[in-house]
N, C-alpha and C positions, 0 to 999 in steps of 0.2 A: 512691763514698763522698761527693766532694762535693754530689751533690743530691740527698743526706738532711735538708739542713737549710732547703732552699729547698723541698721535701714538706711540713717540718712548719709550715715558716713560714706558708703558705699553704692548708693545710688547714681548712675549714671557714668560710674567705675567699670562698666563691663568687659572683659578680654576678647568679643566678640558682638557683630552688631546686633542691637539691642532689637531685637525682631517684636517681643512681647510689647514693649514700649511704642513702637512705632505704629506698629497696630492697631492699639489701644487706642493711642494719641488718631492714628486715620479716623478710626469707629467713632469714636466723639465728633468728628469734624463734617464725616457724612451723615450722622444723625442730627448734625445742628442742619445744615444745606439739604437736607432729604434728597436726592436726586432721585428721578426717573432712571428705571433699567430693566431693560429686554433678557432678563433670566430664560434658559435653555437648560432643561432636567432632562437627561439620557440614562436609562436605566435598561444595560443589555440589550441596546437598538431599540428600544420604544421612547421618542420623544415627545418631549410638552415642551410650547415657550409661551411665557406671559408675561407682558407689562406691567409692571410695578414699580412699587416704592417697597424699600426694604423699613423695617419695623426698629429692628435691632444690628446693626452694623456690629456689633461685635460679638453677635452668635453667627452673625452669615460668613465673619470673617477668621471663626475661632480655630477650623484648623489651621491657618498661619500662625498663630498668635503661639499657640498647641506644639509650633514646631521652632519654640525657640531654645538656641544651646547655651543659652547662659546660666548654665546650674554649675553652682562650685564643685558637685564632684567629675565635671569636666572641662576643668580647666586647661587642660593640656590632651584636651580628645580630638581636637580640629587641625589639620593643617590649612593654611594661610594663603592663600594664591590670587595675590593683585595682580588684574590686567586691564592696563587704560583702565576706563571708568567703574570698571569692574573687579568684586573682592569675592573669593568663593572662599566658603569654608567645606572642609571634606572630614568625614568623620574615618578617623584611625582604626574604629573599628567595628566590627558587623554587628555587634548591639545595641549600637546606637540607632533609633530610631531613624534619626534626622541625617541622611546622608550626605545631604549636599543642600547648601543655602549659598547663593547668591543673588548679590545686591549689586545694581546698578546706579551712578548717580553720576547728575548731570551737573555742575556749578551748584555740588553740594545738597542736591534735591534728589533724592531716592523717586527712579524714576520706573524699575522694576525690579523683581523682589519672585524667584525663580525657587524652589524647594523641592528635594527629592527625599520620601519616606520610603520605610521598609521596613516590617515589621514580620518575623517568623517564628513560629512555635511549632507546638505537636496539634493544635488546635488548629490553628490556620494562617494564613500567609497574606500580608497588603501591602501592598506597591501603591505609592500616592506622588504626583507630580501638581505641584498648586503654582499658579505665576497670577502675580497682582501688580496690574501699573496699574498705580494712581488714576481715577478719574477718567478712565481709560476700559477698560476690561479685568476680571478676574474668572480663572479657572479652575477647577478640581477634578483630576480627572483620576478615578479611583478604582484600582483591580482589587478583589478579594477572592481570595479560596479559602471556602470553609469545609472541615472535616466533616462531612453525611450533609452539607448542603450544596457542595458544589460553588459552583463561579460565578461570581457580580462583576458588574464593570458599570459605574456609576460616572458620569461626564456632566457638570455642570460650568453654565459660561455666562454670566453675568458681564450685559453690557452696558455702561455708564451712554443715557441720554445728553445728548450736547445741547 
């Protein structure tokens, strides 16, 4: 009970765009509208694509969501770099997952939303490049090297029906 009011205090307070939020807020909005989408799965040159309706908008959308920087103990991990309509944030340093987030936005309307991950250990290595315009197209396109399994490259493109 007490850190209900230190939630709301600070809600919508973020030092960086609110990536988790806006996601959420998208998933809700395409799960009320269901849209038709021409999904394309690439796994290591072998493809599928099928027509569909997504089910759950915020598990098909969850690595985005998965790569946001607004955790208090990185408040000071990002540098800042606004250009024209566009704000990148760049991570200061190589542990951070989330290397690179930038947002695009047109009279105020986040119109694409660009993220570059990187994840290394003694286990194994993922490189992830996600871009989501609204209502428009999203991608995942995703390398892995695992230690005694070798190398994935997973490519998914989901395209919004007009």
């Amino acid at each position: 009970m007490a850190c209900k009011p230190d939630v709301k205090e600070t809600k919508g307070q973020y030092k960086y765009f609110d990536l988790k939020g806006f996601i959420q807020a998208d998933s809700s909005r395409l799960n009320r509208v269901n849209p038709s989408v021409t999904k394309t799965v690439n796994h290591n040159g072998q493809s599928e694509t099928k027509n569909l309706k997504i089910a759950n908008w915020g598990h098909e959308l969850g690595l985005f969501a998965s790569s946001d920087i607004n955790k208090p103990s990185w408040q000071q991990s990002y540098a800042v770099l606004a250009r024209g309509d566009s704000i990148t944030y760049k991570a200061l340093t190589p542990e951070l997952k989330t290397r690179e987030l930038t947002v695009t936005k047109i009279k105020g309307k986040v119109t694409r939303i660009h993220i570059v991950n990187h994840t290394k250990n003694m286990l194994y290595e993922t490189s992830e490049a996600l871009t989501y315009l609204p209502d428009s197209v999203y991608t995942i396109d995703k390398s892995q090297h695992v230690i005694l399994l070798g190398n994935n490259r997973y490519i998914i493109k989901g395209k919004f029906k007009k």
